[in-house]
N, C-alpha and C positions, 0 to 999 in steps of 0.2 A: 431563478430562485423560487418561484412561484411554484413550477411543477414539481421541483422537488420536495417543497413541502405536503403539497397534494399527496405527491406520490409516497409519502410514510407515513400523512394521516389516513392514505388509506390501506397501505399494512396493514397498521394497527388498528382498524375500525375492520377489516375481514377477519382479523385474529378474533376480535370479542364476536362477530357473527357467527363467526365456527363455534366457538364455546361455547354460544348461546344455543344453536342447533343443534347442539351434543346434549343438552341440558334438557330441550324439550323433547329430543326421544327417549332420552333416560326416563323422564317423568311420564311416558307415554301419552303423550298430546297427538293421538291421532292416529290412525293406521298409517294411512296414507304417508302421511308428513315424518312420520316417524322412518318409515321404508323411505323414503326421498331422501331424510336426514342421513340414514345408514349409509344408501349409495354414494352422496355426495362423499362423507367423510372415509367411505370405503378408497373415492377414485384419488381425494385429496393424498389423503397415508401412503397409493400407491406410487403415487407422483413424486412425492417428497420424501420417502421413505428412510432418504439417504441422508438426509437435512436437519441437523438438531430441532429439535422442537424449542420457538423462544415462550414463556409464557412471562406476561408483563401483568405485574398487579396496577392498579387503576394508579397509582402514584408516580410509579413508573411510566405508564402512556404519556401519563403528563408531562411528566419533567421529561423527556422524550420530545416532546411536541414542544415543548420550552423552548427548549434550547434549539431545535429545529427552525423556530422562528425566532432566535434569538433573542428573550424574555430574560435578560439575568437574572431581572428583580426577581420574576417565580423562582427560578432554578433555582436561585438564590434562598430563596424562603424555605423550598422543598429539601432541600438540602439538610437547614440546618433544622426544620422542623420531623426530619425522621433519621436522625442521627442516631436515637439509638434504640431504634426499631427495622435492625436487618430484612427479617420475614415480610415486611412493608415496603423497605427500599435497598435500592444495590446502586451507589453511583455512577457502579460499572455493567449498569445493564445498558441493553444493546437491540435493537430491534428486530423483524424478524429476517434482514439482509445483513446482520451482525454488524451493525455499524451504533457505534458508542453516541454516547451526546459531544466526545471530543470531536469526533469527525464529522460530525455534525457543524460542528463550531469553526472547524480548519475550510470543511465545502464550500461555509458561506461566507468566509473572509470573515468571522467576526473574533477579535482581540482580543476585545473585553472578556467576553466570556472564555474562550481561553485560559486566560491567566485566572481568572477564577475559577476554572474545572483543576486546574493544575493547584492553585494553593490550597481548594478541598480535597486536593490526594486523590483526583482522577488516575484510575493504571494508563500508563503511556503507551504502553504495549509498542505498535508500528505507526504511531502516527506523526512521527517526524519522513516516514516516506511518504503516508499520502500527503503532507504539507508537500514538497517534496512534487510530489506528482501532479498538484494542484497551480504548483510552480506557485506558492504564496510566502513569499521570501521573508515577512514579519515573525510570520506563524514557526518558519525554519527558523532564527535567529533566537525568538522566543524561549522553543521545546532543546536547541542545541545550548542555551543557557541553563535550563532546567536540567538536562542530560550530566552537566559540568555540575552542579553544584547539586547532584542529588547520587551521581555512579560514583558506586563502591569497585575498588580496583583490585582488580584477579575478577570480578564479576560480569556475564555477559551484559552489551546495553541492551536496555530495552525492546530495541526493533529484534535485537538477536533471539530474546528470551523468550519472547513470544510465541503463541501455540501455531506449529504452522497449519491445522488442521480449520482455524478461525482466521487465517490472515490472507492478505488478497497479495501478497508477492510471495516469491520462493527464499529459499533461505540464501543466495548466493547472491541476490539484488539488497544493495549496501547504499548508501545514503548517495555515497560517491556515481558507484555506478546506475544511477534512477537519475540523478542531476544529469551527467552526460547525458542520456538517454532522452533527457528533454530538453538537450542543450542551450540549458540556463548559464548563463557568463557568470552572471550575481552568486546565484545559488551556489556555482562550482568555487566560483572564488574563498566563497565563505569556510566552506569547507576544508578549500584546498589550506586556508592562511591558519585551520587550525588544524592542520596536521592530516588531512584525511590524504590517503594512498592507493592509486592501484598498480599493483604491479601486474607484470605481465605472465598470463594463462601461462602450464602446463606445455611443454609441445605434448603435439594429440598421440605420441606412441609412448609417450612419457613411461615410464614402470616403476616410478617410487607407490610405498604401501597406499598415499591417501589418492592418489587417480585409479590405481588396480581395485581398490576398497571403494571408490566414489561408483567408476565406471560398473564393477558385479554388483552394485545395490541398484542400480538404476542406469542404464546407459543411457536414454535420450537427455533425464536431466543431465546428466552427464558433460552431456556433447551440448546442451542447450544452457548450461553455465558457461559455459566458454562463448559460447557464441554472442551469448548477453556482456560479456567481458570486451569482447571486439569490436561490439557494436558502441561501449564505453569509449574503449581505447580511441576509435574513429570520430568523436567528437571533437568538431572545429574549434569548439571554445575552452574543452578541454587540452586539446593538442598545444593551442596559443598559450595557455595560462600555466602549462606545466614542461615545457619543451622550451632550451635554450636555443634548439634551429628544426621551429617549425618542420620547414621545408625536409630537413634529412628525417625526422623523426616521421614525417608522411610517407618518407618514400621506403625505409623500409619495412613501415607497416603494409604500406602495399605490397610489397614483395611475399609476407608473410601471409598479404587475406591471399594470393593469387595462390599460392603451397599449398593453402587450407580450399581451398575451392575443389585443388583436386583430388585431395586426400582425402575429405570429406565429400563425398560425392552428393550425398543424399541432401547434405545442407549448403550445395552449389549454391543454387537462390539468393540463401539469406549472405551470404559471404563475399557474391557479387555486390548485392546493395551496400555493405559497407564500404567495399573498394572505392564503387561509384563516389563513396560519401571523401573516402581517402583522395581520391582525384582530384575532386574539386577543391579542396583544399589547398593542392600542390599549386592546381591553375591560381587559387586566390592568392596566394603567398608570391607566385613566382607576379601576377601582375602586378601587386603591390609595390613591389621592391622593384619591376621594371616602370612603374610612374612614378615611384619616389627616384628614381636613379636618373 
């Protein structure tokens, strides 16, 4: 917990040194210093170039660092003391690794504050995945509460609506398939008892419009959505929790990664490791049932 507070107070303490160094060669404080100031922020721009720029006004760092250390009472205060002064505050500002005070709030296991980022109208954007990736099962139960009594229907959720240009998964990683992936029992369960589904990929020479459309915009995501798909599908506690016979549903997934191993040449590798994972399963299920028997 420690480091990571460290590590975004000092973000945001290099963010106001840069500023500050931009400031005193604008003012010309110096030959020297000023030519150092250039270079530095010449090699910074060149580095980052690609990287939205975050700028946080002083209220922001704060409540930023609040919530970071988990301070409701401030965030709290801050909150309601620049309600309605925008140009001052954004509750949805974010620091300069684009991470909100929510996720701030979900990293460090804290509740409380949570539920109070959410009843001040914090944007949800995708942070029922990182809960989710966090494997912090309150924080899921929580945001999938919030999710149910705040989605408007015909409307995408949340996690979907989000910019994928600011978000740390791709758009084909689903609530469902991130839980497999960290094969959470709880977490699938949750999901699975309120409806969530995966059905099964595409085959890979598939030729209806949205794989022809998916695959000419992008082939590797392409091929690397399905693979994230299989790597779901191959989940022990998903397989248990959603499969009337285990053991058959193992075994023609194996059959299925062994076809894709060699269809897919290139992503042989990744398709073994799930077999491997299909495997062990068949062994788990079939010893099971040979010591129960």
């Amino acid at each position: 917990m420690k480091k990571t507070t460290e590590s975004r107070e000092n973000l945001v303490n290099s963010s106001a040194s840069l500023a500050n160094t931009e400031d005193g060669r604008a003012g010309g404080g110096g030959g020297d210093a000023g030519a150092d100031g250039k270079s530095i922020c010449s090699a910074v721009s060149e580095f980052d170039r690609d990287i939205p720029e975050v700028i946080l006004t002083k209220t922001e760092k704060k409540f930023l660092l609040s919530a970071e250390r988990g301070d409701c009472a401030t965030v709290r205060r801050i909150i309601q003391e620049n309600k309605g002064d925008p140009d001052e505050f954004d509750i949805n500002c974010v620091d300069p690794l684009n991470r909100s005070a929510l996720i701030a709030a979900i990293e460090n296991e804290n509740i409380e504050l949570i539920r109070l980022l959410l009843t001040e109208g914090i944007k949800v954007q995708d942070a029922l995945l990182h809960a989710i990736k966090e494997e912090y099962v309150e924080a899921v139960e929580t945001l999938l509460l919030w999710e149910e009594e705040n989605h408007i229907p015909g409307q995408p959720y949340s996690w979907e609506a989000v910019d994928r240009s600011s978000s740390s998964f791709t758009a084909d990683i689903t609530p469902l398939i991130l839980a497999a992936h960290k094969n959470n029992y709880e977490i699938l369960k949750i999901l699975l008892d309120r409806g969530a589904t995966l059905p099964m990929p595409h085959d890979v020479r598939c030729g209806c419009d949205e794989c022809v459309t998916s695959s000419e915009q992008d082939s590797l995501r392409h091929s690397q959505s399905r693979i994230n798909a299989y790597r779901a599908l191959s989940s022990s506690s998903l397989i248990a929790l959603s499969s009337k016979d285990p053991i058959s549903t193992a075994f023609h997934l194996s059959w299925e990664l062994r076809r894709l191993s060699r269809t897919e040449s290139e992503f042989r590798a990744e398709y073994t490791v799930r077999l491997g994972n299909v495997l062990t399963v068949i062994r788990a299920v079939a010893w099971s049932h040979g010591a129960l028997g």
